[in-house]
N, C-alpha and C positions, 0 to 999 in steps of 0.2 A: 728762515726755514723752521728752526724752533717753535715761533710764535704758530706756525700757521698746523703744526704737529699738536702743541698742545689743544688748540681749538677744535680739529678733528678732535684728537681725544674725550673734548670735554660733549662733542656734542653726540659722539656717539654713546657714552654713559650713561647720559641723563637727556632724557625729553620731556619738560616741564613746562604744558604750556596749558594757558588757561582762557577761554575763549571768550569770556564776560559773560556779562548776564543777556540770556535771550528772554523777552517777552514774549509769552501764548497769549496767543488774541482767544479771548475765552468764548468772543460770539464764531468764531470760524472752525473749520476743520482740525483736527487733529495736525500738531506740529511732529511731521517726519522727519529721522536725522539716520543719517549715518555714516560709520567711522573707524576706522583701519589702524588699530594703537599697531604704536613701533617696540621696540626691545628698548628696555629702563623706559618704561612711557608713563607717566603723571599727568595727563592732561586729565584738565574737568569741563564739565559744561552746566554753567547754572540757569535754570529757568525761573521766572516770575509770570503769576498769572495775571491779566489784567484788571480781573475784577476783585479780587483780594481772597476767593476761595481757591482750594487745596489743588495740587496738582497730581498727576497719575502720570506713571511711567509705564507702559507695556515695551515688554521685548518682541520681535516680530522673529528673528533669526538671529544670528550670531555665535560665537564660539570664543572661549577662552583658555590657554595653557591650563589643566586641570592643576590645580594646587602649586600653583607657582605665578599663575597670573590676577591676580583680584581686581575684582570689581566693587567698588566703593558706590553706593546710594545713599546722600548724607540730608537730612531730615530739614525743615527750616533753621532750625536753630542752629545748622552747620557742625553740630557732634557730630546727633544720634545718626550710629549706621543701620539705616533700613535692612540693609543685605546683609549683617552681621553673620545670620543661620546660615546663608547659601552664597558666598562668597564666589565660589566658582562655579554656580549654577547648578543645573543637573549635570556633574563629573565635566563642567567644562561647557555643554551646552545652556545660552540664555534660554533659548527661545518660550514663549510661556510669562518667564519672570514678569510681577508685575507691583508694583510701589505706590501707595500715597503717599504725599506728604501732611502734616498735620497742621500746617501752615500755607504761605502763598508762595512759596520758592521750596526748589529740590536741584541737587546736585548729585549729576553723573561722575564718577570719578573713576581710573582706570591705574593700577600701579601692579607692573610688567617687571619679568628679571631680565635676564641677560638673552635670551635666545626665545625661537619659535612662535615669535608673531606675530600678526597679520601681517604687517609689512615684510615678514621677511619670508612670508608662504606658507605658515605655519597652521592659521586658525581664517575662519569666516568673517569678514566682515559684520558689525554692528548693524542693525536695523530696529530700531526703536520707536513707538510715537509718542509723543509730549502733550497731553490735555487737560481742559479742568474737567474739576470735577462743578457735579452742579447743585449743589449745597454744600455747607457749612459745617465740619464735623462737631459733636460738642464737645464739651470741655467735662470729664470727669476722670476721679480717681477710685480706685480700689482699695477695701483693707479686708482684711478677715478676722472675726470677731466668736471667740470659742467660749463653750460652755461646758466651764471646768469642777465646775459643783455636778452638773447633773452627767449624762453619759457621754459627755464631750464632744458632741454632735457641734458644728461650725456653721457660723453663717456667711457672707461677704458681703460689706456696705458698698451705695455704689453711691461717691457722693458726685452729684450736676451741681457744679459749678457756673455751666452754660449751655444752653441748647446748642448753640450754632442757628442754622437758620429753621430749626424743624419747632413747630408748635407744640411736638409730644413728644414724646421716645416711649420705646419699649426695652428693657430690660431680658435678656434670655442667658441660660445656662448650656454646657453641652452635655450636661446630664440629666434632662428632660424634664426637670422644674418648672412647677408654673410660671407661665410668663409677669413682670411686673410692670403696669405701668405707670411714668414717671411725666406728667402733665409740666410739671417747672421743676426750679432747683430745688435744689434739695437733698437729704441724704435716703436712698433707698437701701431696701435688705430683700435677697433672695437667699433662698435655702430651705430647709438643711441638708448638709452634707455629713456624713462621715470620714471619721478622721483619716487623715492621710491620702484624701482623694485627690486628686488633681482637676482642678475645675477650672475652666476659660469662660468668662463673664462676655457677654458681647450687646452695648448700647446702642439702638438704632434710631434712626430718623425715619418717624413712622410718614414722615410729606412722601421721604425721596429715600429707599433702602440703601441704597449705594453710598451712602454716609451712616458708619457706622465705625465703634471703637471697640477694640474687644482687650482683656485685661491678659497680661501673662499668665502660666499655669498658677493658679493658687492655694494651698494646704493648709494644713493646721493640725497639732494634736497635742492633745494636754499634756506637757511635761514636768509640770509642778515646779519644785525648787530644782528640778532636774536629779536625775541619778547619777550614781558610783559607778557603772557599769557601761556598755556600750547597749545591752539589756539585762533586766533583772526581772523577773515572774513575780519575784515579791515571795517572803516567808512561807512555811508551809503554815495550813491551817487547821484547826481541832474544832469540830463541830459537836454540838451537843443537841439531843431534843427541843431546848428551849431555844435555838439558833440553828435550826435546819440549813438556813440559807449565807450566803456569806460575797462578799464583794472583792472582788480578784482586780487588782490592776498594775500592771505589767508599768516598770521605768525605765524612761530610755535617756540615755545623755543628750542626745538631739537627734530631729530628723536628719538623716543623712543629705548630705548633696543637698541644704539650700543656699542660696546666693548670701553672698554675704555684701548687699546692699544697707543693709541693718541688723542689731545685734537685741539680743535680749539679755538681761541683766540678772542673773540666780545666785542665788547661794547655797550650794548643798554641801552637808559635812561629809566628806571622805577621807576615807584612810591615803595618807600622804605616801609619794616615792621620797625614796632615801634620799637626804641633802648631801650623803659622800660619797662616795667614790667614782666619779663621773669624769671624763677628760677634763682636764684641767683648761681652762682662758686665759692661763697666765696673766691676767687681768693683777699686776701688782703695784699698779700707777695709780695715783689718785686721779681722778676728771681723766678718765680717757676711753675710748671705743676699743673694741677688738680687735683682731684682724676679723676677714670676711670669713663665717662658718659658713658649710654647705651642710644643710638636713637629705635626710634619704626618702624626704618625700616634698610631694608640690603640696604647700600650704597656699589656700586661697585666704585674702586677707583684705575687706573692704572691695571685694571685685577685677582683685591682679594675682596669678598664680607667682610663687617666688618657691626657691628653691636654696636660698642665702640669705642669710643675715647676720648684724651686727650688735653686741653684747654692751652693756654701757657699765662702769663701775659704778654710776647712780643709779641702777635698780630697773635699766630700761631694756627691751629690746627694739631694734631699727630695720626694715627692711629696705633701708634706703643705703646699699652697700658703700654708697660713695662718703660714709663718714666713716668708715675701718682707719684705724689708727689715729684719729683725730680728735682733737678738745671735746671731753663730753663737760658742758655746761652745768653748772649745780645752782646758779644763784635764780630762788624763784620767792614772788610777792605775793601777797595775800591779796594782791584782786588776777592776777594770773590763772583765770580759771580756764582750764578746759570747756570749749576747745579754744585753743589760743594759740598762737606758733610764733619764737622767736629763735634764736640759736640755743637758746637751751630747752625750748619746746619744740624738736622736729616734729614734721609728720611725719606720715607710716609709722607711726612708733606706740609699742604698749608698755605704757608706764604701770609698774608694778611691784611694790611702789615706788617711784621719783623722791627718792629725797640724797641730800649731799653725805656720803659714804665717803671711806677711805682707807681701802685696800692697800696701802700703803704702810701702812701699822701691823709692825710683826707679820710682815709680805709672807706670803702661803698663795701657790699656785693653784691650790686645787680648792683655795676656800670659794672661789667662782668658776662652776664647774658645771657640764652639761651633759645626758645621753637620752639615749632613744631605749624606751621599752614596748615589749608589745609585738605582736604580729600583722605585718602587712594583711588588710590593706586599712589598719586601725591602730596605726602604731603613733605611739607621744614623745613628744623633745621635750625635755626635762630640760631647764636651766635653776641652776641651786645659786642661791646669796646665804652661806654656812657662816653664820654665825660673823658677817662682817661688821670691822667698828666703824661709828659716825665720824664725820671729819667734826675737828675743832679740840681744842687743848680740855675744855670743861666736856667733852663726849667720848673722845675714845677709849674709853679706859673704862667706862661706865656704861657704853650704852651700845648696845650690838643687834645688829637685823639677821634675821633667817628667814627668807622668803622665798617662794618659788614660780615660774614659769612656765606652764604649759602647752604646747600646741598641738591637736588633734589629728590626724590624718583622717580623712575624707570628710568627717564631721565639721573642719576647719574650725571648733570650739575652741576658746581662752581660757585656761582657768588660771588665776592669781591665787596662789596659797599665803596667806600671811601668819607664817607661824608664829616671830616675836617681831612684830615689826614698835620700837617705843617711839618718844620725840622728845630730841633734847634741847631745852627749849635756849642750852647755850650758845647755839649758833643758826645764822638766816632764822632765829623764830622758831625752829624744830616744825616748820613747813615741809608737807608730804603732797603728790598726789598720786592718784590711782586713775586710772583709767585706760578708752584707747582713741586716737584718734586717724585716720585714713587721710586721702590724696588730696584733702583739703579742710577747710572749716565747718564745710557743713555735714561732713564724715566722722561722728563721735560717737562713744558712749562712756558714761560716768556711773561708780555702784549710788546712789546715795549716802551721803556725808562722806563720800570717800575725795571728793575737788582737794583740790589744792587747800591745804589749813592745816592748824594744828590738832595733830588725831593720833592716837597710838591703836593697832590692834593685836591680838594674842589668839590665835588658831582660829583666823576667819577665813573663810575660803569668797571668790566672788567669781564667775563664769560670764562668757560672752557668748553667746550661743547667738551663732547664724539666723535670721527672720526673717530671709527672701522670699522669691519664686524659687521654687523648686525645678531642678539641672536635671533629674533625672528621677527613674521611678522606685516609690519606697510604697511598701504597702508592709501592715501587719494582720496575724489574725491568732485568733487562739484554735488552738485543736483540742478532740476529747480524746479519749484513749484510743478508739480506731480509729481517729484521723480526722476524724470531719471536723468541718469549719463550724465553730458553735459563735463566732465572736470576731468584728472586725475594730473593734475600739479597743484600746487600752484598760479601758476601765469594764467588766463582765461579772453580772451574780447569776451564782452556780449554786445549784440545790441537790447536791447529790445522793444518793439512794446506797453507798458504798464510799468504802474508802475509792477515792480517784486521782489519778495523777492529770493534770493539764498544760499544756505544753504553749508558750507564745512563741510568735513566730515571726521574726521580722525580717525581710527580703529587701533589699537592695540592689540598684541597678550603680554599679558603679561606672566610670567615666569612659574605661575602654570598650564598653557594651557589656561586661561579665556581669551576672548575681552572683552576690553574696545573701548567705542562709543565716542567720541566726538564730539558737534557739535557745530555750530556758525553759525548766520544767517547777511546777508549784505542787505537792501534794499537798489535798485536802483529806483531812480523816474524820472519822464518825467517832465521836466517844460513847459507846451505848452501855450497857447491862446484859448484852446479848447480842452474837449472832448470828448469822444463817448460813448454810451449802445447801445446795438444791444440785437437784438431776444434772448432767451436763446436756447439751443441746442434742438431741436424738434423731440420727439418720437411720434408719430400716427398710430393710426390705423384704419386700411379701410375709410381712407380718402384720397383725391384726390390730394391736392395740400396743401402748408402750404405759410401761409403772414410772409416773413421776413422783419425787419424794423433796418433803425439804425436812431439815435439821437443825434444829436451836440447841445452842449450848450456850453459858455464861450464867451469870447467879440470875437475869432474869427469865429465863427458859421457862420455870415452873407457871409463870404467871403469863406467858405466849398465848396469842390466839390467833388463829389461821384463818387463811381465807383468800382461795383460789379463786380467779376469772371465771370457772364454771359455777362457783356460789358454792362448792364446796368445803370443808372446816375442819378435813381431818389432815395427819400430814404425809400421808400418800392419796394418787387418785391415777385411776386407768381413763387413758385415752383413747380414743376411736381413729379420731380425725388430725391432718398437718395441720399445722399454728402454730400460735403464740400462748401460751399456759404463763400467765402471771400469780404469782402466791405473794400474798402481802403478812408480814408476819408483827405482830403489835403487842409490846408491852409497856402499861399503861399508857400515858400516850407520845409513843415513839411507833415508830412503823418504818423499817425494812422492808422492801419489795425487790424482786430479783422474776426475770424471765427467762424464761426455757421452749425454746423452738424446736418443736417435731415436723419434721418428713417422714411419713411413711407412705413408702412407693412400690411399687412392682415391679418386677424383673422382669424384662422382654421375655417372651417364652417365642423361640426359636425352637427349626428340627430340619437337618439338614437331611433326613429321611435315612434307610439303611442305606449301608457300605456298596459298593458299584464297583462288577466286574467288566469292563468292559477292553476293545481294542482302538478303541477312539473313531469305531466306526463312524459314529455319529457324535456330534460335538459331546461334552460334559458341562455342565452346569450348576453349580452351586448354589444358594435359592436362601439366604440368611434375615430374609425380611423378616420383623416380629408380624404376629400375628393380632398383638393386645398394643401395638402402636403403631403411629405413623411410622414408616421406614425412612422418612428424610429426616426423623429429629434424632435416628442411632448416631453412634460411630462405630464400623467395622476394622476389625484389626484380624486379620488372615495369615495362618502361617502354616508349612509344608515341612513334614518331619521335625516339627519344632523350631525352627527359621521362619520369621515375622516375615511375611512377604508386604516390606514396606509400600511397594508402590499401590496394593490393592486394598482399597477402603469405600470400595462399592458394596452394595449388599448383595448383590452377584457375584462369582466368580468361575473364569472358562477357565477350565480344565486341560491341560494337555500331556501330564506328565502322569505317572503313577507314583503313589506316596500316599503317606496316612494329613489328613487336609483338616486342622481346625480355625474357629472364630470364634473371638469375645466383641460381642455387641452391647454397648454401653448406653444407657440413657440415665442421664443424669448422675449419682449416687449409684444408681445398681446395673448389675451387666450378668450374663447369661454365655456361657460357652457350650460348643457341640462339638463334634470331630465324625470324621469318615473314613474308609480307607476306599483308594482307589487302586484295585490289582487286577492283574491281566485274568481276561475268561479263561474258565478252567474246563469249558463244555464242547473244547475243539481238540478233536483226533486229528493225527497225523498217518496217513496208509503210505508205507516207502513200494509198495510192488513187489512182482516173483523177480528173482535173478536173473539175468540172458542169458 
C-alpha cells in the first residue's frame, strides 16, 4: 500500500517527460503540434530540420499561468533561451509568439508549479507550427568602437564571419543610418552614434530577407580612467580673452545598468572609505571564509544577481555561498594564472588581492570589517583588510596589507583599492594576484601586471566597470541656464558671453521602471578688465518707444567702445519697434555682448458704453469685444459688485441682475478695464387713485 502511495506521490509532483527529437521535413508543410502541460510539468519537444537550415516556431493560440508557468524556447546550442524576454507571453497569452533558431534544431520546453493547468482546466491548449526556414542565417558579431579623443561619437563593427546562404548582406541601424553593404566576410562599421544611444544593428540576407540577425541594444561613452563620483560636471572654469572658448566634460563612474557579460579595466585615484569602523567578520582564523553576509542590495556579477556572500581571510570575496565557513586556500604558483580554478582559485570570486594573510596574529575582530555607504539606489559595500599581517614566521611581524573592496549598486562596478599591499618574499614566493573571475574560464578580467607573481603596490586603485548590452535606459545631456539641451555627449565647448553656470544631467531608468535624475553643476567665468549691465528685458504698453542703456564699469571702461545691432555707438539709444537690441561692448580685443528684448504692444481699448437703467424689459447685454483686436485672442474676466464672476469668460455677458458690472480683457502683456452700473428706471410713476 505504501509503495503504490509514494508512486502516486511521485507522479503527481513531477511530470518530466521528454518526447525526442521530431524531424521537419523542410520540403513539406508546416509541422503542427499541440499540447495540454499538466501541474509540475517539464516536458520538452525537440525538433531537427532536415535540410540542416534554422527552424521557426509560431504560436497559433494557447495560454499560460501568467508568472508562475514558463515557457522555455531553447536555441540549437541547447542554453540560449529564446523566450528569455517574454517567458509567460503576453501576461500569459502565446498566441503571436514567434522563435528562430540559429541552428538546425530548437526546443519547446514547458516548467509548470503546482496548480491551474491546462490539464486541470486552467489555461488553453498549445497550438504551435514547426517550419524551416528557407536560407541560412549568417554568422556575425558586434562591438562598439568609441572616439574618446575627439567628441566621443561611437561606431559598431559588424564582423561576417559567414554569409550563411545569402551572396550579400546588408547592414541597417534602427536609427536611420545609411545602409552598409557587406558583399563577403569581413569586418564592417556603421555609424555614428552619440554617446549613450541605444542602437539595435540588424544583418540581412539581401537573396531571402527572412534571414536576418540583429545585435542586442548597444552604447558607448567615453569614461576615461573613470570618475570619483556617480557624476562629476568637472571643475569650475576662468576664462580669459586669449581663451574665450573652453571644453566641458562631465565624469561618470559607469554607464548605469550594463550587463555585466564583460568588464572594463580603469584606474582612477579617489579618495578612499575609512578602513575602520565597519562590522566586524570576525574573520580571526587563518585560511578560513566567513559565515554567509547578506548586502542590502542585488549586486549583478558576471550575469547572476546575488544578494550574499562570502569573505576570505586571503583577501577574496565569494558569491558562491556554499564555502561560508570553510578552508580558504592560500597556496598559489607562478604559472596559476587567472583565469584558472582549483580549490584555492574558486569561481565567482574577486580576488583583491589573493595572497596568504593571517588574521590570526594578534586576532582583532574588526581588523576585517565591512559596511555600506551611500544612498539607495547607488549605495557601496565596503570590505576593509586594516592593516592585516602575512602569514609565515619571516612576515608577520614585518609585513602588513590594508586593502579594500568595493561593490556598486546598480552600477554593479568593482573597485580594488590597494592601499599598502607589500610581498614577503618569505613565504609561497610573496605570490599575489588581483583580479575577477565569473561562472567559468572564459568569465575573467585581470588589471595589467596585477596575475598572479611577485608585485607589491602602495595607494593603487583598479576598477571593473560593466561593458555589456545595456538593461535599461540611460541617457545624458548638458543644460544652459534656462534649461535647454545645448549638449548630448560628455565632452561640450562652451563659449560664453558671461559668467555662466551649466548643469549635466544624467537620467536613469533603473530596474523597477523608476528614473533617477542626476545632476552636477560647472560654472564658467569671464576674467575681463570690465563689465557690462544693460536695460532689463522691456514689456510696455501703449507706449511709443523704450530708452535702452548699457553700463561699463572696471579699470577697462575708459577704453570701451560700443556698438548696438541698430549700428549705433553711444551707450543709450530709443527704440520704436519689438525685438532683440544686442550692444556688443569691446575693449581692446575682448567683447561682451548682452541682449535686451522689447515688446511694446497696445492695450485692447474696450467701452462697455454708459451705465443702463433698465427693468429687464428687454434682455441686457454687455458687449466687451476690443475694437483694435481680434476678440478670440482676449481673455475676459467679469465681476459683479466686485465678485469675479468665474464662470463668465465670453466677451459677452447677459444681464439679469442689478449691480455695478466690470471686466479686464487681457491680451498678452497688457489688459484694459471698464465698469457699468446697472439700476432700475427712474422714469416710472406710480398713481394709487381717489379713496372709496
Amino acid at each position: 500500500m505504501s509503495a503504490k502511495i509514494y508512486l502516486a506521490l511521485f507522479l503527481f509532483f513531477t511530470t518530466a517527460l521528454s518526447f525526442g527529437q521530431t524531424t521537419v521535413d523542410c520540403s513539406a508543410n508546416p509541422l503542427n503540434n499541440t499540447f495540454c502541460y499538466a501541474n509540475n510539468d517539464n516536458s520538452s519537444f525537440e525538433f531537427q530540420s532536415s535540410n540542416g537550415f534554422p527552424l521557426r516556431i509560431v504560436f497559433n493560440s494557447g495560454t499560460v499561468e501568467n508568472n508562475f508557468d514558463e515557457v522555455v524556447i531553447l536555441d540549437s546550442n541547447g542554453i540560449t533561451d529564446l523566450n528569455e524576454e517574454t517567458p509567460y507571453g503576453n501576461n500569459g497569452d502565446l498566441t503571436g509568439l514567434t522563435y528562430t533558431s540559429s541552428g538546425d534544431t530548437i526546443t519547446v520546453m514547458i516548467t509548470s508549479d503546482v496548480s491551474n493547468s491546462c490539464q486541470s482546466g486552467g489555461q488553453t491548449a498549445w497550438d504551435y507550427d514547426v517550419f524551416c526556414t528557407s536560407c541560412l542565417n549568417p554568422e556575425v558579431s558586434f562591438a562598439t568602437e568609441g572616439n574618446c579623443d575627439g567628441d566621443g561619437e561611437f561606431f559598431i563593427n559588424v564582423d561576417v564571419t559567414d554569409l550563411g546562404s545569402a551572396s550579400a548582406l546588408e547592414i541597417t541601424d534602427d536609427q536611420g543610418s545609411t545602409p552598409v553593404s557587406a558583399p563577403g566576410t569581413g569586418t564592417y562599421q556603421i555609424g555614428p552614434y552619440v554617446p549613450f544611444t541605444n542602437v539595435i544593428v540588424t544583418v540581412t540576407n539581401l537573396d531571402d530577407t527572412s534571414c536576418a540577425v540583429s545585435s542586442d541594444p548597444l552604447t558607448f561613452v567615453c569614461i576615461g580612467d573613470g570618475g570619483c563620483e556617480l557624476l562629476n560636471a568637472g571643475p569650475d572654469v576662468i576664462l580669459s580673452c586669449e581663451t574665450p572658448c573652453t571644453e566641458l566634460e562631465a565624469e561618470i563612474i559607469a554607464v548605469p545598468r550594463l550587463t555585466t557579460s564583460s568588464y572594463l579595466v580603469q584606474g582612477p585615484i579617489c579618495d578612499l572609505p575609512p578602513v575602520s569602523g565597519g562590522t566586524p567578520t570576525n574573520l580571526v582564523i587563518d585560511d578560513r571564509w566567513s559565515d554567509v553576509i547578506t548586502i542590502p542590495f542585488t549586486f549583478n556579477y558576471f550575469q547572476n544577481d546575488y544578494t550574499q556572500l562570502v569573505m576570505a581571510a586571503n583577501g577574496q570575496i565569494s558569491f558562491d555561498t556554499s564555502l561560508a565557513n570553510q578552508f580558504n586556500g592560500w597556496n598559489s604558483a607562478p604559472e596559476d594564472l587567472l583565469p584558472y580554478t582549483d580549490s584555492n582559485f574558486p569561481l565567482n570570486t574577486i580576488y583583491g588581492a589573493f595572497h596568504d594573510l593571517n588574521p590570526a596574529v594578534n586576532p582583532d575582530p574588526a581588523r576585517i570589517n565591512y559596511f555600506v555607504t551611500g544612498e539607495a539606489p547607488f549605495r557601496i559595500f565596503v570590505l576593509n583588510f586594516n592593516n592585516v599581517p602575512h602569514f609565515g614566521s619571516s612576515c608577520d611581524s614585518t609585513f602588513f596589507t590594508t586593502q579594500q573592496i568595493l561593490l556598486y549598486e546598480s552600477l554593479n562596478v568593482i573597485d580594488v583599492n590597494l592601499i599598502n599591499k607589500p610581498s614577503c618574499p618569505g613565504w609561497n614566493e610573496g605570490l599575489a594576484t588581483l583580479g575577477i573571475m565569473g561562472n567559468d574560464l572564459t568569465e575573467f578580467s585581470v588589471p595589467p601586471g596585477r596575475n598572479t607573481g611577485v608585485w607589491e603596490a602602495t595607494n593603487e586603485n583598479w576598477r571593473f566597470v560593466p561593458n555589456g548590452e545595456p538593461t535599461g535606459a540611460s541617457s545624458f545631456q548638458w543644460l544652459d541656464p534656462t534649461g535647454a539641451v545645448i549638449g548630448t555627449s560628455p565632452r561640450i565647448t562652451v563659449c560664453p558671453t558671461e559668467d555662466t553656470v551649466y548643469t549635466a544631467v544624467l537620467t536613469t531608468e533603473l530596474e523597477d521602471g523608476s528614473t533617477e535624475v542626476r545632476m552636477d553643476e560647472v560654472l564658467v567665468e569671464l576674467e575681463l578688465s570690465f563689465a557690462i549691465e544693460v536695460t532689463p528685458d522691456v514689456q510696455a504698453c501703449d507706449q511709443e518707444s523704450a530708452d535702452l542703456s548699457v553700463t561699463v564699469s572696471g579699470s577697462g571702461a575708459p577704453n570701451a567702445t560700443i556698438l548696438w545691432s541698430t549700428g549705433e555707438t553711444t551707450p543709450t539709444i530709443t527704440v520704436s519697434e519689438s525685438g532683440d537690441y544686442t550692444v556688443t561692448v569691446t575693449v581692446e580685443n575682448c567683447s561682451l555682448e548682452k541682449t535686451i528684448n522689447v515688446q511694446l504692444e497696445d492695450s485692447p481699448v474696450i467701452d462697455l458704453g454708459a451705465d443702463i437703467e433698465t427693468c429687464f424689459e428687454a434682455p441686457v447685454i454687455l458687449d466687451a469685444s476690443p475694437t483694435n483686436f481680434d476678440p478670440a485672442i482676449a481673455t475676459y474676466e467679469w465681476s459683479k459688485d466686485g465678485i469675479v464672476l468665474a464662470s463668465e469668460t465670453d466677451a459677452t455677458l447677459v444681464v439679469t441682475e442689478l449691480g455695478e458690472y466690470s471686466v479686464v480683457v487681457t491680451i498678452g502683456f497688457c489688459s484694459s478695464t471698464d465698469s457699468i452700473l446697472i439700476e432700475p428706471r427712474s422714469d416710472l410713476e406710480v398713481t394709487a387713485g381717489d379713496d372709496f
